[in-house]
C-alpha positions in Angstrom: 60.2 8.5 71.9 60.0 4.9 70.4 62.1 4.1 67.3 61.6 1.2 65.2 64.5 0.2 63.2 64.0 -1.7 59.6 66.8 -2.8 57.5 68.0 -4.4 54.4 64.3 -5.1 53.0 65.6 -6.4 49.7 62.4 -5.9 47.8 62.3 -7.5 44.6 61.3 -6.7 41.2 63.4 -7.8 37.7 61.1 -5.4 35.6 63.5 -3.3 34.1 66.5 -6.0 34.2 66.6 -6.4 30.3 69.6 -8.1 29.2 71.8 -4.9 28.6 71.2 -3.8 32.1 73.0 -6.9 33.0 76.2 -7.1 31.6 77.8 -5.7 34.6 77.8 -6.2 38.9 73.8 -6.8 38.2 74.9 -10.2 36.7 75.9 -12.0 39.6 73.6 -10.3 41.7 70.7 -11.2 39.1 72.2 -14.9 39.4 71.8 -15.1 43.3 68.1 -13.9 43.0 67.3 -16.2 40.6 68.9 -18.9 42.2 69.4 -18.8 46.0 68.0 -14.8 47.2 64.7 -15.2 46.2 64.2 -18.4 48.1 64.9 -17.3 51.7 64.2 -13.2 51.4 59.9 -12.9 51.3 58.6 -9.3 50.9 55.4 -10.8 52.6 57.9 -10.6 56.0 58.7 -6.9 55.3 54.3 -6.0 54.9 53.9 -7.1 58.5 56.4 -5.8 59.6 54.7 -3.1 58.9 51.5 -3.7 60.4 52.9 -4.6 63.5 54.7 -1.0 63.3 51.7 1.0 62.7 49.6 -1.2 65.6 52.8 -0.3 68.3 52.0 3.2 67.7 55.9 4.0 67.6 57.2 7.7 66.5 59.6 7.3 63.7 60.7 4.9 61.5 64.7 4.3 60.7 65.5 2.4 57.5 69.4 1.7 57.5 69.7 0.2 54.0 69.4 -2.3 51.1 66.1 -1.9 50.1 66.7 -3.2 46.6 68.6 -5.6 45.0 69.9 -4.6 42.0 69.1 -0.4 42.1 66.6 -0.8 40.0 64.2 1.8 39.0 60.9 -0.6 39.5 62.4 -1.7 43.3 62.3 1.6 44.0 58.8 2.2 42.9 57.7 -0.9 45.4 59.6 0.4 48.5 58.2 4.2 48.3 55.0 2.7 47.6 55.7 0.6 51.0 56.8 3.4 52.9 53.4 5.8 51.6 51.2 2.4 51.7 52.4 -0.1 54.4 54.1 2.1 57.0 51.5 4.9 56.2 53.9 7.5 57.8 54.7 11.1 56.4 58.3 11.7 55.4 59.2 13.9 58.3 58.4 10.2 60.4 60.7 7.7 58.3 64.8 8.4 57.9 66.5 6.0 55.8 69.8 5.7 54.1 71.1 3.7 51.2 73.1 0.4 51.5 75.2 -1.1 49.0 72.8 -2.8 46.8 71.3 0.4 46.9 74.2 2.2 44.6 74.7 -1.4 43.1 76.7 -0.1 39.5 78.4 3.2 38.8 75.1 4.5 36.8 72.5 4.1 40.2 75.6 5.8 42.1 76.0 8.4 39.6 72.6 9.3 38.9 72.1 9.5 42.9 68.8 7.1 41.9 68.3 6.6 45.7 68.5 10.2 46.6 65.8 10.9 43.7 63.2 8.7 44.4 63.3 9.6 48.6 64.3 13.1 48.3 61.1 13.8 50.8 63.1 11.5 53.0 66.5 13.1 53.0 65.8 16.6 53.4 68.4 18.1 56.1 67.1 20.3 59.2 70.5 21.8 59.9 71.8 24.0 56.6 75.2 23.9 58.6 76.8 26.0 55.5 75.9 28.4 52.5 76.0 26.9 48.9 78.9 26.4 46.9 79.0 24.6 43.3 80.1 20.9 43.6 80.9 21.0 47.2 78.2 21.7 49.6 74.6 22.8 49.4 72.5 24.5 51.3 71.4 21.4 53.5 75.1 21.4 55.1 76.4 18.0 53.8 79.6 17.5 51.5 78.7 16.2 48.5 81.1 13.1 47.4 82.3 12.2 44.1 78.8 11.0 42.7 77.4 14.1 43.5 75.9 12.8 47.1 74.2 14.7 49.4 75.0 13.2 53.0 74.6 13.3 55.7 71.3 14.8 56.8 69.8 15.6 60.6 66.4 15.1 61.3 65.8 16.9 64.7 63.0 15.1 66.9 62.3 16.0 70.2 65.1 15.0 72.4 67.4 13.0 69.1 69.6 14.2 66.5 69.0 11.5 63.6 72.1 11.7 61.6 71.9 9.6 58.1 74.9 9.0 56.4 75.9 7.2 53.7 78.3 3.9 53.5 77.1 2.4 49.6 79.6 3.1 47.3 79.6 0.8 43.4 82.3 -2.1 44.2 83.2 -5.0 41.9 81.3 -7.8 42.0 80.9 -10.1 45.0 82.7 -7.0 47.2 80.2 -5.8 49.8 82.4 -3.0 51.5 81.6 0.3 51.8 82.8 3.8 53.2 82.0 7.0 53.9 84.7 9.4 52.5 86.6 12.5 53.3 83.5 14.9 52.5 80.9 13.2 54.3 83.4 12.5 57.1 84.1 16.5 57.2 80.2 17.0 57.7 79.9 14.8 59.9 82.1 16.9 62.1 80.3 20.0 61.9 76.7 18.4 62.5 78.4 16.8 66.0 79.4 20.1 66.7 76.3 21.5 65.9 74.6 23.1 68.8 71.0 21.7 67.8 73.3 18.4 67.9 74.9 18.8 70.9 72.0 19.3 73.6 70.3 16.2 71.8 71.1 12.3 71.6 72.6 11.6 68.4 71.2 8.4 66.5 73.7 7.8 64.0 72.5 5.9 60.7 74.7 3.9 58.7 74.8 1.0 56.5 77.4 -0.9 57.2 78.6 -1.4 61.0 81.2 0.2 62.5 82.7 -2.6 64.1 84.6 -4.6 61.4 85.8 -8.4 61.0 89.1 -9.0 62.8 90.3 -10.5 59.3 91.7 -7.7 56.9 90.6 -9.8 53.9 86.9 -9.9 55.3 87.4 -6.3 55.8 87.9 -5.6 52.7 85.1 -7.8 50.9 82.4 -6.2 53.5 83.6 -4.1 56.0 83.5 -0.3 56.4 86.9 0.9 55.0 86.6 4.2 57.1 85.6 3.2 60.5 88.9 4.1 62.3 88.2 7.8 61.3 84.8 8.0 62.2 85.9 6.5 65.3 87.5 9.4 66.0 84.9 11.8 65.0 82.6 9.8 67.7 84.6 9.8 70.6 83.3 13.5 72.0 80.1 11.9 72.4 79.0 10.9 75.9 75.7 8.4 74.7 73.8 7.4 71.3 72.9 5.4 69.3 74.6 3.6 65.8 72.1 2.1 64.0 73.2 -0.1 61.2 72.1 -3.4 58.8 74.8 -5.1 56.5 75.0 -8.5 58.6 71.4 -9.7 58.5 71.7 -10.7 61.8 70.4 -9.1 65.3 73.6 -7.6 67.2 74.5 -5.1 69.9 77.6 -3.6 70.9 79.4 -1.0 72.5 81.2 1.8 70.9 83.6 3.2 73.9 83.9 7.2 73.8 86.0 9.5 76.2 83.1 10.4 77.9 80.8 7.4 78.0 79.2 4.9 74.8 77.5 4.7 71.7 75.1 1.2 71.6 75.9 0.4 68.0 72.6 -2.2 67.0 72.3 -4.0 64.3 68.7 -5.0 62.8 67.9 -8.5 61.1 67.1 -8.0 57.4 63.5 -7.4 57.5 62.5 -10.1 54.7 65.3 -12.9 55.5 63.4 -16.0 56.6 65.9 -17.7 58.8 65.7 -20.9 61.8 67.9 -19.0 63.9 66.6 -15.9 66.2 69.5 -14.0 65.8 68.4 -13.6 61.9 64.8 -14.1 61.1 63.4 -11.5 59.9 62.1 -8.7 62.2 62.7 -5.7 63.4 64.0 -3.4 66.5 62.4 -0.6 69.0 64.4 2.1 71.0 63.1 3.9 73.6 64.5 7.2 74.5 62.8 9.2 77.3 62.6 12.9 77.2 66.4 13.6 78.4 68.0 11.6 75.6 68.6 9.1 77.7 68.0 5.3 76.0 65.9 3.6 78.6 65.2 0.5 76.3 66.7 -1.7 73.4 64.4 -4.7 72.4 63.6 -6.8 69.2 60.5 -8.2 67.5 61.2 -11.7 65.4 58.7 -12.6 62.6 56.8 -16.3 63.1 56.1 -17.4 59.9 52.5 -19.1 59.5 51.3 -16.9 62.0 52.2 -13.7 60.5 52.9 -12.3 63.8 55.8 -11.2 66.0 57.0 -11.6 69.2 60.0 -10.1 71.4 63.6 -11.6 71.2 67.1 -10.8 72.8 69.5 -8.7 70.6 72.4 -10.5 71.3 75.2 -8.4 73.0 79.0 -9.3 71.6 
């Protein structure tokens, strides 16, 4: 199988950002678009992207994150129309999870906007458990505070996609996220799942589970949770964690009892940037018919030519 890996699109639209809307988190985000975002993110990176996609042939689609800005309903509207338009894929091709600016205030998060507008996208293979009011549903994931339902598996062939979710609503200019005791409970079933277990396990997730050595940045950005999911990850022998967050290409090694998880980060898809590491872009896994990952490669954008070509991920 070959896997391309989007993230952190950041598809803009202010329709719907009336002034009311605005008197909360969405102010200084609505600030930075206006005055530094918009400038350097180009949703004309994220269309060929696209194209170059759909002309490598590859078999699914991962999405791990911030498609929006602000959770608006209108950025919503442009990034299913991208995924039915531009990627030209059917749901049961494309996984993708939410990010933070995808649950950017406490009404997207409570409303579970995401999970409404890419409900095809989310739908579970594994119902792990049998319904029970405001705790699980049929689909086998725990449903958090908001109401969430994650994670879901997508079975393909010789992989186990597992999408979770990191975005939680946090004060303004904090970026952090976590997963929670629910989701982190389903995620220990689905790993023990027997569909699970005889495939490779590509784990979705916003933010990366490697955090920054400083508490502080930690807790501005980082995943508050990661020692426990740790834990949960450590009976697997080989996989891979997929995540977005930094904007910047990045691969490193998750150590388990029995092997190790590549964890990979993807450039944002739109960010137009000098550097390799973060122009915008996007990654390919291969996985051969065992599970095994035979390949891990990047493609950068070049601007003015509206083309791609391949780039180390850099290993840390």
């Amino acid at each position: 199988m070959r896997i391309a890996h989007l993230s952190d699109l950041h598809l803009l639209s202010l329709e719907g950002a009336i002034p009311f809307r605005l008197l909360n988190k969405r102010l200084t985000g609505y600030i930075n678009i206006r005055f530094r975002r918009r400038a350097i993110h180009k949703p004309h990176a994220v269309h060929a992207a696209a194209r170059e996609i759909r002309r490598l042939g590859v078999d699914h689609v991962v999405i791990t994150g911030d498609v929006s800005n602000l959770a608006l309903e209108r950025e919503f509207v442009l990034v299913r129309d991208f995924l039915q338009r531009d990627l030209g894929l059917p749901p049961d091709r494309v996984s993708l999870v939410p990010g933070n600016h995808d649950a950017y205030t406490k009404g997207a998060h409570r409303s579970q906007r995401f999970a409404q507008y890419f409900a095809p996208y989310l739908r579970s293979d594994l119902p792990l458990d049998p319904p029970a009011p405001g705790k699980r549903d049929g689909g086998g994931a725990a449903r958090d505070e908001g109401g969430s339902v994650f994670p879901f598996v997508h079975l393909r062939g010789p992989i186990a996609i597992i999408g979770l979710s990191t975005a939680w609503p946090r004060p303004p200019l904090v970026a952090s996220g976590r997963l929670g005791a629910a989701q982190l409970r389903a995620l220990e079933r689905m790993l023990a799942h027997p569909e699970v277990r005889r495939r490779t396990p590509i784990v979705l997730q916003h933010h990366p589970f490697h955090n920054p050595t400083s508490r502080a940045k930690t807790l501005l950005e980082g995943l508050g949770d990661a020692a426990a999911e740790g834990r949960l990850l450590r009976q697997v022998s080989r996989g891979l964690l997929l995540h977005g967050h930094l904007h910047r290409r990045i691969h490193r090694k998750l150590h388990t009892e029995r092997g190790h998880i590549d964890a990979v980060g993807a450039a944002s898809a739109s960010l137009l940037h000098e550097s390799d590491e973060r122009m915008a872009g996007f990654n390919v896994y291969e996985v051969d018919d065992a599970g095994a990952i035979k390949g891990i490669s990047s493609h950068r954008f070049v601007p003015g030519q509206e083309a791609f070509r391949e780039v180390p991920v850099p290993q840390r």
